[in-house]
C-alpha positions in Angstrom: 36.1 -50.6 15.3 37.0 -54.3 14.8 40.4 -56.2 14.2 41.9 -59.6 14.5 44.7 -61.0 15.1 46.4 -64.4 14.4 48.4 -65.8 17.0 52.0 -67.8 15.7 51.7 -71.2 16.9 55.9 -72.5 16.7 57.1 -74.0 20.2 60.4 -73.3 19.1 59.9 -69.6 19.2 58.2 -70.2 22.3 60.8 -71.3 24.4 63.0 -69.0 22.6 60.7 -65.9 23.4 60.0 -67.2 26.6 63.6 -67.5 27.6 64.3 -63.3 26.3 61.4 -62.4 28.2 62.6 -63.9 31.4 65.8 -62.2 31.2 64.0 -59.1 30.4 62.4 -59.4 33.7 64.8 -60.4 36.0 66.7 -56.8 34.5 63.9 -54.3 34.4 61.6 -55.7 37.3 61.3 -54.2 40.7 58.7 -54.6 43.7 57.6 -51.1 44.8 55.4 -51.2 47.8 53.7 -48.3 50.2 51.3 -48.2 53.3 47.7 -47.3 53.3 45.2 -47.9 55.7 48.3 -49.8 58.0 48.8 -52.4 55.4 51.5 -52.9 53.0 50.3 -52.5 49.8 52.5 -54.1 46.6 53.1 -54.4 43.2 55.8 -55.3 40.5 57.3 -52.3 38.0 58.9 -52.7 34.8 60.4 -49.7 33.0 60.6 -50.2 29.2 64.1 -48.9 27.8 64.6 -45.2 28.1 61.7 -44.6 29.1 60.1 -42.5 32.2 57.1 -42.1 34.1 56.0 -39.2 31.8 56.2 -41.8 29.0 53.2 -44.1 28.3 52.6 -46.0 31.1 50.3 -49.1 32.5 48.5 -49.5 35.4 48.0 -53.4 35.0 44.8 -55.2 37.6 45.0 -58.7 38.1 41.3 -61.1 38.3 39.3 -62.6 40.6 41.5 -63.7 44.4 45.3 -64.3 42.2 48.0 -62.2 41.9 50.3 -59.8 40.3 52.9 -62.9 39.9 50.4 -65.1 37.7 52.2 -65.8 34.5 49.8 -63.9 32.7 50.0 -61.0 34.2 54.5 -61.2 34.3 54.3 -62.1 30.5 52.3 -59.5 29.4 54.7 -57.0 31.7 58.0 -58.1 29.8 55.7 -58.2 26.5 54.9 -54.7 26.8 58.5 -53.5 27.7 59.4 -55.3 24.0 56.7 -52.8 23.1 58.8 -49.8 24.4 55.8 -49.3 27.4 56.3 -49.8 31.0 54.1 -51.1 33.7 53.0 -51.0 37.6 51.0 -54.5 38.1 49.6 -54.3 41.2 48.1 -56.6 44.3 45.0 -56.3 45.7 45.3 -56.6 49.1 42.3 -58.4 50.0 41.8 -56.9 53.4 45.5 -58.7 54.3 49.3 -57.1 54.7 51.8 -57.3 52.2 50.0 -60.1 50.2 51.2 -62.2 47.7 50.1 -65.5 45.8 47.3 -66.5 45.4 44.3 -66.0 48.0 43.4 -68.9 50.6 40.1 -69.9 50.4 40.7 -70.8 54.0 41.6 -67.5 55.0 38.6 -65.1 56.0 36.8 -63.1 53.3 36.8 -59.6 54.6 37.3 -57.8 51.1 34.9 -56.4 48.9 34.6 -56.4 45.3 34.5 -52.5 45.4 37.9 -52.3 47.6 39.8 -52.4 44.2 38.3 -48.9 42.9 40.3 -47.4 46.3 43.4 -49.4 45.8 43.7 -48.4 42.5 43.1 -44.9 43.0 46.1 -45.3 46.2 48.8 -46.6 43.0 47.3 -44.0 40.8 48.4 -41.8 43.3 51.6 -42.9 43.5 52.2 -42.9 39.8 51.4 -39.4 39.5 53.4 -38.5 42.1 56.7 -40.2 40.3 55.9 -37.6 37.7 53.3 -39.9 35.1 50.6 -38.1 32.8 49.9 -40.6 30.6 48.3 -43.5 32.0 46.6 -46.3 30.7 44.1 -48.4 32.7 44.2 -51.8 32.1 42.7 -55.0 33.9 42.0 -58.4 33.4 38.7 -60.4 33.9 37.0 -59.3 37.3 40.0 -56.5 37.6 38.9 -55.6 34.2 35.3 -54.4 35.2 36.9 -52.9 38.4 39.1 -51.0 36.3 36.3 -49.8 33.8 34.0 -48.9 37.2 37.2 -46.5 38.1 37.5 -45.2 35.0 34.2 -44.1 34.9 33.2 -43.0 38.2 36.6 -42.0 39.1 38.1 -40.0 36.2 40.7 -38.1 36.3 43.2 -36.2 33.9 46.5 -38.8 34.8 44.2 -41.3 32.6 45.0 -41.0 29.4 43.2 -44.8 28.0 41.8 -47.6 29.2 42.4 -51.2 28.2 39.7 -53.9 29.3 41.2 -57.4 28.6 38.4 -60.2 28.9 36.1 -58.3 31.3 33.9 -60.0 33.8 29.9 -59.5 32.4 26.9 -59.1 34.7 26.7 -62.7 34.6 29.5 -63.4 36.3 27.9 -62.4 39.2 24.3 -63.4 38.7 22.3 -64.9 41.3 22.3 -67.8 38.2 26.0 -68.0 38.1 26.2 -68.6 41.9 22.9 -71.3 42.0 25.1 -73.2 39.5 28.6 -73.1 40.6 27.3 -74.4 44.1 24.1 -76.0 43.4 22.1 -73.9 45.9 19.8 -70.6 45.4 21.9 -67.6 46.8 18.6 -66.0 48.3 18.5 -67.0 51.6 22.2 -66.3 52.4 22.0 -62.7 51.5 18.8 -62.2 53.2 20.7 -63.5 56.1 23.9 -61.4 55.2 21.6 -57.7 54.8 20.2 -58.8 57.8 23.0 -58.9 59.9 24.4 -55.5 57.8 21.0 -53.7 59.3 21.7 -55.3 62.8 24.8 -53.2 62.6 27.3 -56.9 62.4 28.5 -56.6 58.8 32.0 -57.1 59.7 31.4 -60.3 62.1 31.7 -63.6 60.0 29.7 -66.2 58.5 30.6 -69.9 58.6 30.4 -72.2 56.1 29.4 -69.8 53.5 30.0 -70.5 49.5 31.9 -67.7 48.3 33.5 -67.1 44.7 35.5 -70.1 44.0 35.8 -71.0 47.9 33.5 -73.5 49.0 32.4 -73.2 52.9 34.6 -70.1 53.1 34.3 -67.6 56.2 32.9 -64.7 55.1 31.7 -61.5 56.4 27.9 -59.8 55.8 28.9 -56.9 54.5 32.0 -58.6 51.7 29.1 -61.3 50.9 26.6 -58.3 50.3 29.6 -56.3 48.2 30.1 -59.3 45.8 26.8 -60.4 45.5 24.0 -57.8 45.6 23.0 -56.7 42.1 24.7 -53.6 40.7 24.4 -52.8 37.3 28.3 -51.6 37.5 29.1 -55.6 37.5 28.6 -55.8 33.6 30.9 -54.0 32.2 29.6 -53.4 29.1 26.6 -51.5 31.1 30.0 -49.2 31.7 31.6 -48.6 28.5 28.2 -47.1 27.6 29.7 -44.4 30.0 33.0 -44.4 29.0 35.2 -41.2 29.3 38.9 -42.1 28.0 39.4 -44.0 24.9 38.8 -47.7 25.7 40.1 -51.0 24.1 38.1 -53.9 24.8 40.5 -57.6 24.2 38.5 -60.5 23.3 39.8 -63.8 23.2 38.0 -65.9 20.5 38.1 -69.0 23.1 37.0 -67.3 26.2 34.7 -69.6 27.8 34.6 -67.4 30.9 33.7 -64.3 29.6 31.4 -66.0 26.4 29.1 -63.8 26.1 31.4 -60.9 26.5 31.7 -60.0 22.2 27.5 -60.3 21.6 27.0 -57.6 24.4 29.5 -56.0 23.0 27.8 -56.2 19.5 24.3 -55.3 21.3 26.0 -51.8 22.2 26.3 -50.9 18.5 28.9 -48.3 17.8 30.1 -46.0 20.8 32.9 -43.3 20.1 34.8 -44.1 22.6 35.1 -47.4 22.4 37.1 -50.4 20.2 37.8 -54.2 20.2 40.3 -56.2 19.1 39.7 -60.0 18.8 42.5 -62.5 19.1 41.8 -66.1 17.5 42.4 -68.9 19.7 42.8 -67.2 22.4 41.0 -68.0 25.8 40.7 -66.2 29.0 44.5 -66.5 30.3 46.4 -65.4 27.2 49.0 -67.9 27.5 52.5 -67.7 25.4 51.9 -65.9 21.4 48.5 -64.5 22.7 50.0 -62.8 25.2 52.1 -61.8 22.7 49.6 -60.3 20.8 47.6 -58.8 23.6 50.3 -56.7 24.1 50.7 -55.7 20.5 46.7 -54.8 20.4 47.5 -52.6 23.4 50.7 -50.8 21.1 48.2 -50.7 18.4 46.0 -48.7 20.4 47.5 -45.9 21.9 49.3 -45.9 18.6 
């Protein structure tokens, strides 16, 4: 099923709305953090007026190496609360302690791309055990195919939806992508990174290594080999052909990131599970009334 939606463009009500939703934040906002694996793992809840954890309730991913405290991902926390639903955005740890902002290209690359299905399974966890049933998925860009590789590998009866909002494609990750963000063929690095995986050093580093947006990054074999050896679970519409829960796919109609995100989509035909919702103008962050609207689309849905 398809929809659209047409965002309000007034910079009035921007600042106005933008003003309310910072209040609302600075009231209902709270950093809840735990320990797994020795690290300190955190994230930022907001509870929507008289509401509980038995009440609907979203598990929010942020993309590729940023963080739970991106605008983005703090508007479309208070913009859900104005929606009556309340939220657990959580960080990635990237293989470091208590994290926060975004991730240092200078710092070593030990993380994998497939951490994130075990870090969200550890605040899943945690939700249940405050008591929640009804939990909605959702994840932006990258976090949005790591959230739709959870969902459907990793079901489980706390899950009630799942909301995908500008999900990374297979091509995000192609060998093409990589030649053309760094100008080299990505071949001979992870020949040289599997190599060092079967010589039993996948967790020593590799210098000077072109990694994601980082450019002569330190990076281990076996995080290179995570990111960048071909699974067919990168694309996520490959895994809403497999979808369990009910899923809700947001498109921006000015997503350059994600561009060919709707015609894969569209290849799928129609799948029982699974809707979109486009938002015109929109493009890959969201930013001000189309965040607005993202978080109506997601009210819409479990609707």
């Amino acid at each position: 099923m398809k929809q659209t939606l047409t965002a309000m463009k007034n910079t009035v009500l921007t600042g106005l709305l933008a003003a309310s939703m910072a209040f609302a934040g600075l009231v209902n906002a709270e950093e809840i953090k735990q320990t797994w694996q020795g690290k300190t793992l955190n994230a930022n809840l907001e509870m929507a007026d008289g509401k509980s954890y038995s009440d609907e309730f979203v598990l929010l991913l942020h993309g590729t190496l940023t963080h739970k405290g991106r605008s983005t991902y703090m508007a479309l926390q208070q913009n859900l609360v104005e929606q009556g639903i309340s939220s657990l955005s959580i960080n990635l740890s990237f293989g470091l302690n208590d994290r926060d902002g975004e991730y240092d290209c200078a710092v070593p690359h030990t993380h994998k791309h497939t951490d994130a299905l075990d870090e969200v399974g550890v605040w899943l966890d945690w939700l249940e055990q405050q008591g929640a049933n009804n939990v909605t998925l959702m994840g932006h860009s990258r976090g949005g195919n790591q959230i739709a590789w959870f969902a459907t590998e990793r079901d489980r009866d706390s899950i009630a939806n799942v909301v995908l909002w500008a999900p990374a494609t297979g091509a995000q990750q192609s060998h093409e992508s990589y030649e053309a963000s760094f100008g080299k063929a990505i071949g001979p690095i992870l020949a040289q990174a599997k190599d060092r995986i079967k010589a039993s050093k996948g967790d020593e580093l590799m210098q000077g290594i072109d990694f994601i947006y980082c450019q002569d990054a330190q990076v281990t074999a076996a995080a290179f080999v995570d990111y960048y050896d071909i699974k067919p679970q990168f694309d996520t519409p490959t895994l809403l052909k497999s979808a369990k829960k009910p899923t809700l796919v947001i498109i921006g109609s000015d997503d350059d990131v994600v561009a060919d995100l709707p015609g894969a989509i569209e290849a799928l035909g129609d799948l029982a599970k699974v809707q979109t919702v486009t938002i015109d103008g929109a493009d890959h962050f969201f930013l001000d009334f189309y965040n607005e609207d993202s978080a109506i689309a997601v009210r819409e849905f479990l609707n």
